[in-house]
Backbone bond lengths (Angstrom), bond angles and torsions (degrees), N, CA, C in turn:
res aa  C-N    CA-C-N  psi(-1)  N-CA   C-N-CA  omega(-1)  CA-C   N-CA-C  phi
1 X - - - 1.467 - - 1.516 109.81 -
2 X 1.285 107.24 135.63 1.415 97.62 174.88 1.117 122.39 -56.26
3 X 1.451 137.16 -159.17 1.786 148.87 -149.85 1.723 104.44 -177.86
4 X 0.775 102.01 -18.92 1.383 114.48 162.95 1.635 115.38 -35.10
5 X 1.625 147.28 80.25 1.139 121.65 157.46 1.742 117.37 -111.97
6 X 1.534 122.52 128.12 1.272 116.41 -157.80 1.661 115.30 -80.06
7 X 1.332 101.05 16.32 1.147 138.64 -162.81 1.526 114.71 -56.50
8 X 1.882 94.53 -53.40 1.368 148.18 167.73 1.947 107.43 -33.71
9 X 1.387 89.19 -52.50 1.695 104.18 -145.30 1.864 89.38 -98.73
10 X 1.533 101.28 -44.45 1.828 106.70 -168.19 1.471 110.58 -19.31
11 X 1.453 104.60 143.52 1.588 123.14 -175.45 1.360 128.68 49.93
12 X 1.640 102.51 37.83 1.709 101.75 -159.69 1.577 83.73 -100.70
13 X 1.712 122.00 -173.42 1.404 127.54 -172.82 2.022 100.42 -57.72
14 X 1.448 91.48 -48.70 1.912 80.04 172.47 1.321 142.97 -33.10
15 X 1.252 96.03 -48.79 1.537 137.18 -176.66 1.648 88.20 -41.99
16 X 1.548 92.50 -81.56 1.560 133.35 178.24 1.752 103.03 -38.97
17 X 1.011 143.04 -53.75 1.153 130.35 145.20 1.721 138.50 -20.52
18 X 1.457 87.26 -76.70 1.569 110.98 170.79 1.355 116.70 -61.86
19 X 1.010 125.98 -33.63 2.050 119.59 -179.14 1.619 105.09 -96.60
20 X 1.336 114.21 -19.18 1.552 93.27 169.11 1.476 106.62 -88.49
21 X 1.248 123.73 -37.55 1.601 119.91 -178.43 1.835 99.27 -59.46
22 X 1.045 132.20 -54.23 1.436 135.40 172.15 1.709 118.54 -40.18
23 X 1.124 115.42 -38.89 1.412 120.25 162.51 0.844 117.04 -80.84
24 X 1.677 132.39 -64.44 1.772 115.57 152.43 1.470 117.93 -0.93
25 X 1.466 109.49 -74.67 1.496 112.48 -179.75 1.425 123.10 -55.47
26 X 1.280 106.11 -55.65 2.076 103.86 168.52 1.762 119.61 -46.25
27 X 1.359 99.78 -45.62 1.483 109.14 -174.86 1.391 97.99 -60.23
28 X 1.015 136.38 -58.43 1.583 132.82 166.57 1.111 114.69 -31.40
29 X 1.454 120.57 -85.51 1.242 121.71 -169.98 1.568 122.01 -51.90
30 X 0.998 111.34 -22.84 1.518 128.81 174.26 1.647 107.26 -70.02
31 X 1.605 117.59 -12.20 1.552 116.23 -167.45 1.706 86.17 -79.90
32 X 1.272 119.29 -37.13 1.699 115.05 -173.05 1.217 114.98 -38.25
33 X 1.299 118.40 -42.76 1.448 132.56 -163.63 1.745 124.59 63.87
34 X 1.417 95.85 29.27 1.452 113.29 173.25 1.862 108.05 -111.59
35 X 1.687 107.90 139.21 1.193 96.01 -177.63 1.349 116.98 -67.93
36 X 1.219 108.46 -179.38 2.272 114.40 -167.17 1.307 78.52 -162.90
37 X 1.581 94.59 177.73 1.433 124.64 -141.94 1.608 89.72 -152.04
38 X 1.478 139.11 115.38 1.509 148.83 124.32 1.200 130.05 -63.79
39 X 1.535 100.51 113.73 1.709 117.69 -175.96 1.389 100.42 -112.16
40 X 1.708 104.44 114.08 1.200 90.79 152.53 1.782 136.29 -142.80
41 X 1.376 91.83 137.39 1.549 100.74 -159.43 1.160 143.68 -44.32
42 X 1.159 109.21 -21.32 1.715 141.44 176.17 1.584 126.57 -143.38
43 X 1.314 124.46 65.62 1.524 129.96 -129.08 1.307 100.21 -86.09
44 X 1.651 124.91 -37.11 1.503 137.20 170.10 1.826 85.18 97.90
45 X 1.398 99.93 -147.65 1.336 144.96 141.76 1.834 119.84 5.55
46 X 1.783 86.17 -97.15 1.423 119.85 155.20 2.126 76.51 127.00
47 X 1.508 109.07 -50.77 1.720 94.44 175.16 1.517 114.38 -150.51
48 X 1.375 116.56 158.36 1.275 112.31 -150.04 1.839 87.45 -126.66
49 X 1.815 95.02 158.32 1.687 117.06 -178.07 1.275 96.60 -98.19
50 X 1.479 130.83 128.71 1.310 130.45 146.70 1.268 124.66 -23.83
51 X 1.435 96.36 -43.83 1.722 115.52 -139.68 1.701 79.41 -86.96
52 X 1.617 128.68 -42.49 1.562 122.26 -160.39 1.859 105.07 -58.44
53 X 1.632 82.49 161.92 1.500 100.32 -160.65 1.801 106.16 -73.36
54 X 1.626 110.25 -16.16 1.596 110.71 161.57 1.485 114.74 -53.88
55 X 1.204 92.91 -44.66 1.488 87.97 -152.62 2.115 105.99 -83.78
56 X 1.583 93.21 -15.56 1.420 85.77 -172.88 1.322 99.57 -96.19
57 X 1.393 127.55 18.13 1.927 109.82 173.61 1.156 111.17 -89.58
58 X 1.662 123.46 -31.00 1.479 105.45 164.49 1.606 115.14 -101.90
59 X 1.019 104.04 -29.21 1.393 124.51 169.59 1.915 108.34 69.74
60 X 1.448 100.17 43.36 1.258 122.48 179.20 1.805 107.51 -54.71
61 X 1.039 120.41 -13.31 1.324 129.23 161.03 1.597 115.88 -48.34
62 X 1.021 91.00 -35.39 2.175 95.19 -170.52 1.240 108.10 -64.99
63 X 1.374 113.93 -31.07 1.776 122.40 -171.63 1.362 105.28 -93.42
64 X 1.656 144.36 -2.97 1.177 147.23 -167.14 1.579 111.16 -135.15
65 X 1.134 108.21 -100.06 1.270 110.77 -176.06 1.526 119.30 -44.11
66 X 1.748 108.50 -67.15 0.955 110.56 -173.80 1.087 138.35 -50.97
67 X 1.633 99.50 -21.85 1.678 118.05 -176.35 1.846 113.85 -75.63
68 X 1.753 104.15 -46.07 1.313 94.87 -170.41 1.750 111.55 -91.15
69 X 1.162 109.11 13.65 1.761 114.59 172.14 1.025 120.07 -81.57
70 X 1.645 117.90 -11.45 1.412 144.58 -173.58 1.259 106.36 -100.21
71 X 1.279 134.43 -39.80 1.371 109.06 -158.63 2.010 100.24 -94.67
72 X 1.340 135.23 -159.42 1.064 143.95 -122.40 2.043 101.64 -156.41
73 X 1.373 83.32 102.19 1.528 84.30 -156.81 1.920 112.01 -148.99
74 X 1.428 100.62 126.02 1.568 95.06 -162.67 1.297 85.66 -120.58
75 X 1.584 142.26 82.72 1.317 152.46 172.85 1.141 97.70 -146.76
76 X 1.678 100.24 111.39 1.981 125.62 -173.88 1.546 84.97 -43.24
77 X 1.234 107.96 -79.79 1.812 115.26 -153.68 1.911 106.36 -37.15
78 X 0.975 106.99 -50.09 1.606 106.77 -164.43 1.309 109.17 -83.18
79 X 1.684 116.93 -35.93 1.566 125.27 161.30 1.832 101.71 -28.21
80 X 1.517 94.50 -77.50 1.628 95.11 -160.39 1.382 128.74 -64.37
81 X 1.435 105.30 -1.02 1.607 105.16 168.23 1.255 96.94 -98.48
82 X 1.486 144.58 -28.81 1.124 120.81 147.19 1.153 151.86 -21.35
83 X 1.618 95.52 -73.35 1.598 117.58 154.06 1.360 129.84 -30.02
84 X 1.311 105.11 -30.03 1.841 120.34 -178.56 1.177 101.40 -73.06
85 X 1.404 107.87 -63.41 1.697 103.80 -162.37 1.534 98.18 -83.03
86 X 1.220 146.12 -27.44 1.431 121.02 156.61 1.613 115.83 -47.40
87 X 0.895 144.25 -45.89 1.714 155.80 171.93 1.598 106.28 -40.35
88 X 1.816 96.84 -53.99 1.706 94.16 -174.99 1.414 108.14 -76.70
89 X 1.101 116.96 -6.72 1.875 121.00 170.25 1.419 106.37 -94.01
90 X 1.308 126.27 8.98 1.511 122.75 -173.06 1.549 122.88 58.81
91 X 1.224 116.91 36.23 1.445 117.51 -165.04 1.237 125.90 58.03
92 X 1.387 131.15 10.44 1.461 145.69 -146.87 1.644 84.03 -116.11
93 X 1.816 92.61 -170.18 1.375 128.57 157.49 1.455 121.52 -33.89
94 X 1.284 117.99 103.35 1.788 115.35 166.62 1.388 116.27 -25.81
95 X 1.715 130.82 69.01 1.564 102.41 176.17 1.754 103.14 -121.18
96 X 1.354 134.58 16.96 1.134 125.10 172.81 1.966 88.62 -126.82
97 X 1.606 112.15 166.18 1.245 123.57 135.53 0.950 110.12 -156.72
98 X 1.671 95.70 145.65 1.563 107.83 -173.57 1.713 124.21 -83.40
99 X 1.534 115.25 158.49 1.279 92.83 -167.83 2.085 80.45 -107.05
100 X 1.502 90.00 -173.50 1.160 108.79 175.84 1.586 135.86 -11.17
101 X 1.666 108.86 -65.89 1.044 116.10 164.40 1.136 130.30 -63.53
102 X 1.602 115.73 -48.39 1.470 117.78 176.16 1.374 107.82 -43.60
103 X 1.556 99.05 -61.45 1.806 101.80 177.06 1.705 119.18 -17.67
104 X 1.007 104.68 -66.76 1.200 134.54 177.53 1.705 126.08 -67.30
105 X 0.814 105.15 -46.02 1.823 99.93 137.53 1.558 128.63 -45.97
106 X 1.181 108.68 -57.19 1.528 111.68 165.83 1.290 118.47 -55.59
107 X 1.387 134.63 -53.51 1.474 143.71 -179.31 1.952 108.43 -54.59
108 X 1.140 104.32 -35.46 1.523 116.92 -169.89 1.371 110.63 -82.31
109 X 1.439 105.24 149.32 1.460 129.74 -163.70 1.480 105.97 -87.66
110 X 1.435 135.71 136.67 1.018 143.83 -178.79 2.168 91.00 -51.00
111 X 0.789 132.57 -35.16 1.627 100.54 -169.59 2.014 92.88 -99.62
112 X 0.928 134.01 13.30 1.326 136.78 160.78 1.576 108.03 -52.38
113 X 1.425 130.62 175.17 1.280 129.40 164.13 1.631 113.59 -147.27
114 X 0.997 144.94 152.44 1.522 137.10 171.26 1.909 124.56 -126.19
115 X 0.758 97.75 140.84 1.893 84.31 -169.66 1.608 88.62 -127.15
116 X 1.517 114.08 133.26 1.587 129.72 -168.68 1.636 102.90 -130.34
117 X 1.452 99.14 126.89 1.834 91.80 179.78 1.618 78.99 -118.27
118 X 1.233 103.53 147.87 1.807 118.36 151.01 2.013 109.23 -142.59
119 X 1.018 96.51 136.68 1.039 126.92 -174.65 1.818 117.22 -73.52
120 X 1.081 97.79 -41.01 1.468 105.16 -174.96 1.829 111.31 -91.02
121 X 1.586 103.45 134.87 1.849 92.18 -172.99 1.282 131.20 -64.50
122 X 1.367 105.54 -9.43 1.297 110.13 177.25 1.698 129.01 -120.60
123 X 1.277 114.34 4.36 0.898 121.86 127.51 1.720 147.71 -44.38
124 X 1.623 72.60 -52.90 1.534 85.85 178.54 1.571 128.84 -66.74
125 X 1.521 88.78 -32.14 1.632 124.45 174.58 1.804 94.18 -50.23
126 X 1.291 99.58 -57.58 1.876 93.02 -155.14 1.867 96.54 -77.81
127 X 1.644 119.97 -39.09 1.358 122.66 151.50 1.732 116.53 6.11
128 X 1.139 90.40 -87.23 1.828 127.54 169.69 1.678 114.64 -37.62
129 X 1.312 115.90 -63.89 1.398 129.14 150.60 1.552 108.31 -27.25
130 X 1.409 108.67 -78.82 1.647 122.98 -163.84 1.458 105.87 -51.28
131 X 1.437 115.51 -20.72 1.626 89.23 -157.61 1.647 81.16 -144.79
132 X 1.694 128.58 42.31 1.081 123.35 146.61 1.353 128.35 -60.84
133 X 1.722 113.99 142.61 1.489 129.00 -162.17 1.632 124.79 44.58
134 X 1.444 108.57 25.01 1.465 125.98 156.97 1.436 113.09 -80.91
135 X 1.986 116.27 84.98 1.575 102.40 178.10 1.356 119.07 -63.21
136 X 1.315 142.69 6.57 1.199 129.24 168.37 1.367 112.35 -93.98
137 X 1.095 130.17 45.55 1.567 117.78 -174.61 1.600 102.63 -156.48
138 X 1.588 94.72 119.48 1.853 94.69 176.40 1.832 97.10 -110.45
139 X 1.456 103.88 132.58 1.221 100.25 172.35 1.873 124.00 -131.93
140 X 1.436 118.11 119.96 1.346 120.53 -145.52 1.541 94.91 -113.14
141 X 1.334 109.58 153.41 1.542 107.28 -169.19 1.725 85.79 -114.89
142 X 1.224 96.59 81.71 2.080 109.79 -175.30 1.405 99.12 -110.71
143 X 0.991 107.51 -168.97 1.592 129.36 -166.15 1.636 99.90 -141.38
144 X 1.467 110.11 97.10 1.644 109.47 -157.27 1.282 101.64 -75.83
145 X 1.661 130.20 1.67 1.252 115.26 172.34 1.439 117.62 -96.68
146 X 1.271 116.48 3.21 1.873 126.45 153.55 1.761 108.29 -111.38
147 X 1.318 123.48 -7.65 1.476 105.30 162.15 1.639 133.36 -121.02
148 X 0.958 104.39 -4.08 2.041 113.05 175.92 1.096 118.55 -48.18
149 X 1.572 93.36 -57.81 1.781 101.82 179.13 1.543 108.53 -53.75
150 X 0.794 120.59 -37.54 1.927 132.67 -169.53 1.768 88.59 -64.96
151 X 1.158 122.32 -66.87 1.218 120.66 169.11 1.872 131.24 -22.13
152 X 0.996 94.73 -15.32 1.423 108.23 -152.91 2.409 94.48 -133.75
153 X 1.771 68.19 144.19 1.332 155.76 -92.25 1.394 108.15 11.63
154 X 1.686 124.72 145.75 0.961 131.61 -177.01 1.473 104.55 -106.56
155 X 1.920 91.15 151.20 1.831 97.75 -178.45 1.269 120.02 -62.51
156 X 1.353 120.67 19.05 1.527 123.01 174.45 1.712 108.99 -102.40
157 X 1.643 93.64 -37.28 1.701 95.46 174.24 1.555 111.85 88.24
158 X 1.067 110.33 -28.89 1.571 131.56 170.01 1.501 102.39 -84.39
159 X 1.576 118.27 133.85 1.802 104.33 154.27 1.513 97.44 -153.07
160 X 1.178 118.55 -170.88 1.542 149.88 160.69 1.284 118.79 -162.35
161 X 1.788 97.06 103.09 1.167 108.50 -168.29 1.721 103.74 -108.67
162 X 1.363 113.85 114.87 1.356 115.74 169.17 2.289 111.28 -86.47
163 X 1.373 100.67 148.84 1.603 97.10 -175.28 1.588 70.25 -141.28
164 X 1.330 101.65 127.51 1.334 135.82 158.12 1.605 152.50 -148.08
165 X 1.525 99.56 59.48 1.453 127.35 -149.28 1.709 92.55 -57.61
166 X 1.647 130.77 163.83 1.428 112.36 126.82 1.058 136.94 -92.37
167 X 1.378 105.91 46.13 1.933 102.31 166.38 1.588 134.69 30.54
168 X 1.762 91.44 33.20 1.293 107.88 163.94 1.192 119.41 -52.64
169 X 1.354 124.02 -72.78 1.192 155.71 -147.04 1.860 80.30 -63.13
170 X 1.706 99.59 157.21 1.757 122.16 179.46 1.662 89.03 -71.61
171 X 1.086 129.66 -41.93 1.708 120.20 -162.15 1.555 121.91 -111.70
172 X 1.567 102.64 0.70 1.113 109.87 -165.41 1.671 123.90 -60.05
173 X 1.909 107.24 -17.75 1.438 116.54 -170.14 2.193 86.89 -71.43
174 X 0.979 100.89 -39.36 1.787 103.75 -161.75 2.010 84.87 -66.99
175 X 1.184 120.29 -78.06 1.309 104.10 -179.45 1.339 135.19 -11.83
176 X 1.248 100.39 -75.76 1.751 125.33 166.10 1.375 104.96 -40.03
177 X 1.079 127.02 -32.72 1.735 129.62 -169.22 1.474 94.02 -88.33
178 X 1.425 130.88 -76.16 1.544 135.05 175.79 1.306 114.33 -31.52
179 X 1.385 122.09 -50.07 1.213 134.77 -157.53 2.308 96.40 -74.94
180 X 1.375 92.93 -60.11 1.898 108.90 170.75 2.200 92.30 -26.51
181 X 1.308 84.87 -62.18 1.695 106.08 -157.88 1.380 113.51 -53.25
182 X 1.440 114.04 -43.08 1.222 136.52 -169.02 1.751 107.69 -77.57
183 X 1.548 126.00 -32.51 1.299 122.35 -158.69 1.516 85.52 -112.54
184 X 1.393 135.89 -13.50 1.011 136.06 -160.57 2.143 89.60 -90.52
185 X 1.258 109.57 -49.82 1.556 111.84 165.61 1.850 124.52 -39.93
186 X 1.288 93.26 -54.75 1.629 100.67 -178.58 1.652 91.16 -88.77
187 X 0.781 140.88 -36.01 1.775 113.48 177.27 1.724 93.45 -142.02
188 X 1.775 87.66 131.40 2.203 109.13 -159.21 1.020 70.35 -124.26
189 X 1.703 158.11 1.16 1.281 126.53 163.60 1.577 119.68 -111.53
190 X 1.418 113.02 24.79 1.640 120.13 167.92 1.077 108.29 -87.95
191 X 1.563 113.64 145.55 1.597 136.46 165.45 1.619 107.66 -87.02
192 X 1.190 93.68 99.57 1.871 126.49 -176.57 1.520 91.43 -87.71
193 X 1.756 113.68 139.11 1.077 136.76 -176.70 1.516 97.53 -147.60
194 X 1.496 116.16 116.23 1.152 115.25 -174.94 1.624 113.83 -144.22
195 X 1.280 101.94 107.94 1.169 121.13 -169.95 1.811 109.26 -76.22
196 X 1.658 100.26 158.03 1.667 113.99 -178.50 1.075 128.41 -158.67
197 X 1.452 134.13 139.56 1.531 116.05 -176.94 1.440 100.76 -112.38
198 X 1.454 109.80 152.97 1.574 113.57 -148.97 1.589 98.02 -112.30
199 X 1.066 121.77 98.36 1.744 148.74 -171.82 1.351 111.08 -109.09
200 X 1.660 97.40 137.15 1.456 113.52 -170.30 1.562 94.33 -83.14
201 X 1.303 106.13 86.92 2.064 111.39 -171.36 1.290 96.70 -164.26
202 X 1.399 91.96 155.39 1.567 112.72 169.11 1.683 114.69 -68.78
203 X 1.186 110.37 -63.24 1.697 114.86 170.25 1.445 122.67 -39.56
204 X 1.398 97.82 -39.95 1.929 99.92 169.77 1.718 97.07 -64.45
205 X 1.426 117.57 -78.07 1.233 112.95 -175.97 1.266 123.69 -30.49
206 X 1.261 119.22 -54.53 1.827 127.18 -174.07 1.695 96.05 -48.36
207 X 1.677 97.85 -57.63 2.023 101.05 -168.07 1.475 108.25 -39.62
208 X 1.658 107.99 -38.31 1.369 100.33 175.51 1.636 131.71 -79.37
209 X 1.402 118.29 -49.89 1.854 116.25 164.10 1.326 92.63 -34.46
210 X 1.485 133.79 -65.13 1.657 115.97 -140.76 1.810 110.42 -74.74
211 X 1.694 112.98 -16.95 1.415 110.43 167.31 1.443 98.94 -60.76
212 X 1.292 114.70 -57.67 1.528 109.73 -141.35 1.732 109.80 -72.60
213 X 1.630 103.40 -27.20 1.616 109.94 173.90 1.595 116.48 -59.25
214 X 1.313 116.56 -39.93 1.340 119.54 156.78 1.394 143.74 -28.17
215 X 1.092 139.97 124.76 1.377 120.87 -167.12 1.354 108.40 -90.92
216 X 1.244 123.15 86.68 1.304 118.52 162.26 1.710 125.51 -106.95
217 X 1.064 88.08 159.06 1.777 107.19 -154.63 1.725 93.70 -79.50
218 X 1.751 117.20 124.49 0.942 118.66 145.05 1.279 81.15 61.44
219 X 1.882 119.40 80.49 1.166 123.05 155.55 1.880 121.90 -121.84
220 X 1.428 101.14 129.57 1.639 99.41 172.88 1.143 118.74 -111.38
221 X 1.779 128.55 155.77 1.628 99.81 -146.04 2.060 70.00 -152.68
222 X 1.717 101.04 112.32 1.691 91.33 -167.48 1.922 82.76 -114.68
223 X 1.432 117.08 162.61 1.586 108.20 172.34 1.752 83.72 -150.61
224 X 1.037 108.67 166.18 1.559 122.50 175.84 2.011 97.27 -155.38
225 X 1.373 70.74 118.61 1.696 94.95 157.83 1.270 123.64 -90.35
226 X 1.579 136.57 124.69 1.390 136.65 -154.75 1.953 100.62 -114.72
227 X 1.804 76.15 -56.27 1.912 87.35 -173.93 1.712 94.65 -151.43
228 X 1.427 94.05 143.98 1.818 115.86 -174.13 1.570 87.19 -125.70
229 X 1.053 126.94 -0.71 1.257 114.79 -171.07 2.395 119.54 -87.09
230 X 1.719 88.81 12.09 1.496 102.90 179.89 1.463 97.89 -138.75
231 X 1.344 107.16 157.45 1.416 128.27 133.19 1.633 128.61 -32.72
232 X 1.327 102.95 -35.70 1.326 110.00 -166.06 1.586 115.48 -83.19
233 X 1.207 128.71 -142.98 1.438 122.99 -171.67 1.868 100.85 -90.13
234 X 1.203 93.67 133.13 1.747 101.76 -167.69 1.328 111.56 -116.88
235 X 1.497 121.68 6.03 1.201 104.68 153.11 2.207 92.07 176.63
236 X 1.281 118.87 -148.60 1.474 114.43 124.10 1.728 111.69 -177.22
237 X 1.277 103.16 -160.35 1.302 118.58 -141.25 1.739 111.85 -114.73
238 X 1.272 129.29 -169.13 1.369 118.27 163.45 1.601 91.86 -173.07
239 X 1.332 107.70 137.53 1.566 101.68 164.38 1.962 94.71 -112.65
240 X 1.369 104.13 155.10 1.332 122.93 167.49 1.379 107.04 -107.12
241 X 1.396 124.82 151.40 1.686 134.53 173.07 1.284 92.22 -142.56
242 X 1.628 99.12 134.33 1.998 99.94 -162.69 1.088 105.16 59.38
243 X 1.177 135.73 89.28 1.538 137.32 -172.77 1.850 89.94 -129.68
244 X 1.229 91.22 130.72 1.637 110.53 171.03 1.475 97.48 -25.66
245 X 1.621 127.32 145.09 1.234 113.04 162.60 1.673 112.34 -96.63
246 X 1.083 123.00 30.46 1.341 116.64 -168.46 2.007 92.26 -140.05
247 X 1.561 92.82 15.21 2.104 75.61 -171.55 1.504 99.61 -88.49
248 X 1.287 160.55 43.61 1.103 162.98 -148.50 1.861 91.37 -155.06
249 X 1.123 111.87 -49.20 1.542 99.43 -174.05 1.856 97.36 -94.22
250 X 1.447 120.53 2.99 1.629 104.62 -156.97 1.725 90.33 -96.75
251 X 1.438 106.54 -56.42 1.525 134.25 -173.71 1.736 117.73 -62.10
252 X 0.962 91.63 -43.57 2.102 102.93 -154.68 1.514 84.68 -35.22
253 X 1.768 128.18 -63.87 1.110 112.54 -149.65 1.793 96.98 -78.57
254 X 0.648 126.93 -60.63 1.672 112.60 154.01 1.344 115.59 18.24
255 X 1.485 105.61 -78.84 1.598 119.68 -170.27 1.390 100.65 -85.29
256 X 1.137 127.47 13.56 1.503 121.82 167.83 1.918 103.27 -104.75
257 X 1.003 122.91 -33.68 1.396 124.59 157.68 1.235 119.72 -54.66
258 X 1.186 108.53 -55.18 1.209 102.04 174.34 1.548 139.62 -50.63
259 X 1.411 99.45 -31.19 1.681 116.55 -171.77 1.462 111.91 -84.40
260 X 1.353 89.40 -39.20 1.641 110.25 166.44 1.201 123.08 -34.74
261 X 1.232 123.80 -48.13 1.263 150.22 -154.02 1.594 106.42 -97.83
262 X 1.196 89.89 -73.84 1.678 110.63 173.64 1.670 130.15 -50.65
263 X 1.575 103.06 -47.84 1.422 101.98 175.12 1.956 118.21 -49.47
264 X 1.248 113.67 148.49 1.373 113.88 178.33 1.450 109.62 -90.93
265 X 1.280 122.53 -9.54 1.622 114.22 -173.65 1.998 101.49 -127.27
266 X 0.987 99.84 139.10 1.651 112.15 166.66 1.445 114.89 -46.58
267 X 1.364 100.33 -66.91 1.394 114.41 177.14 1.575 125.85 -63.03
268 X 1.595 122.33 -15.71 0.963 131.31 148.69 1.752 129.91 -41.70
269 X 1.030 110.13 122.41 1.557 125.88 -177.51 1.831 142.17 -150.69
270 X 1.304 101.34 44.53 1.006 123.94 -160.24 2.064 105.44 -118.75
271 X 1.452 103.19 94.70 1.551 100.59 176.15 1.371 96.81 -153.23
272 X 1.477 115.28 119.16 1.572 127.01 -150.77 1.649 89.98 -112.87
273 X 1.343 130.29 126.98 1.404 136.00 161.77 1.580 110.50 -140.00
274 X 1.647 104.06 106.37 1.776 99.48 -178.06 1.645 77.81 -153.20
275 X 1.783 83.26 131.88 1.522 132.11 -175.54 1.451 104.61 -91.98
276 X 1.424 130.72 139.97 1.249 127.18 176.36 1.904 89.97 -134.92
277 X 1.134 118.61 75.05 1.560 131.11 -177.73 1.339 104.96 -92.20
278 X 1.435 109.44 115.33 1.963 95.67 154.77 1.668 118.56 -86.66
């Protein structure tokens, strides 16, 4: 069984990466005014306690969340993912954050729908909890690297599918890559969100050449560097497929606040955003 709880990591600069770029993307797709469908591949949780004992052993929260809720900032895009997770705290005290899905439950329109696999039993367990008597939400305790693709194409035809494994596993970067490749074949018109943690390794590196060698349609490829100063995870990344064609002029200064804020060193300067739009 895995060991995996994201519990650990919740509201860290990643986090903080990944849920504002993820709303970016819904808020878009939501301008169509056609219903869509949220898949997501690795759902965890769905929302996390300050106060729980995951979140307070490293307490990776101090460097992410907590940091950019504080500072003083009149940029629509980053405001309103703000705004969210201040809302799901009631305007109060920082003591929940939401992960991905929840996020995304909140952002979504009563005729929207979302489908959540988690893998782990107890995750899934609290999953179930989080998002009781929500009829838009099916949630399967699958193994998204034998069921996504099955998922796909959905009877809505519309999706946003985020894949955001933690690349525990020895093979998991090649999975995650096959798996991208494979659902991206049977449905070329989903908005793919694909998350990464950015490791001084070959396997991190490879995960990345083999996205980008790929021909995918309308790709944006954003990475943020936090800290180079470990071995350990130094920042990460996200590629988009179907990527808004306007997120390059909507975001940049966005993701320049953000890094701003977030990076641990002055002298640090490393935040990569290149659009491959037709």
């Amino acid at each position: 069984m895995l060991s995996y709880r994201h519990g650990y990591h919740a509201g860290n600069s990643a986090d903080v990466l990944k849920h504002f770029i993820l709303l970016y993307v819904l808020d878009y797709v939501k301008k169509k005014n056609k219903n869509f469908i949220y898949i997501d591949s690795h759902a965890g949780a769905g929302k996390y306690f300050i106060s729980d004992a995951y979140m307070q052993k490293n307490k990776e929260y101090l460097e992410g969340i907590n940091k950019i809720i504080r500072i003083k900032n009149n940029d629509f895009f980053l405001k309103n993912y703000l705004d969210l997770v201040k809302s799901i705290n009631f305007n109060t005290e920082l003591k929940i954050y939401p992960g991905s899905c929840y996020l995304a439950a909140k952002s979504l329109r009563i005729e929207d729908k979302l489908h959540l696999l988690e893998l782990h039993s107890t995750e899934f367990s609290n999953l179930k909890k989080n998002f009781e008597g929500d009829l838009r939400v099916v949630i399967e305790n699958e193994d998204s690297y034998k069921k996504l693709k099955k998922l796909l194409p959905p009877k809505e035809k519309r999706a946003v599918i985020l894949i955001d494994p933690s690349y525990e596993l020895k093979d998991e970067y090649e999975k995650a890559s096959k798996m991208l490749l494979d659902c991206y074949k049977k449905f070329p018109l989903g908005v793919y969100i694909v998350w990464y943690p950015v490791l001084n390794n070959k396997k991190s590196e490879s995960f990345i050449l083999n996205i980008l060698k790929e021909n995918y349609k309308n790709l944006s490829h954003i990475e943020m560097i936090t800290d180079n100063s470990s071995n350990g995870m130094q920042g990460s990344g996200l590629f988009i497929i179907n990527s808004p064609w306007s997120i390059e002029k909507d975001i940049k200064e966005s993701l320049k606040i953000i890094f701003d804020c977030l990076k641990k060193s002055k002298d640090l300067s490393k935040l990569l955003f290149k659009n491959n739009i037709n």
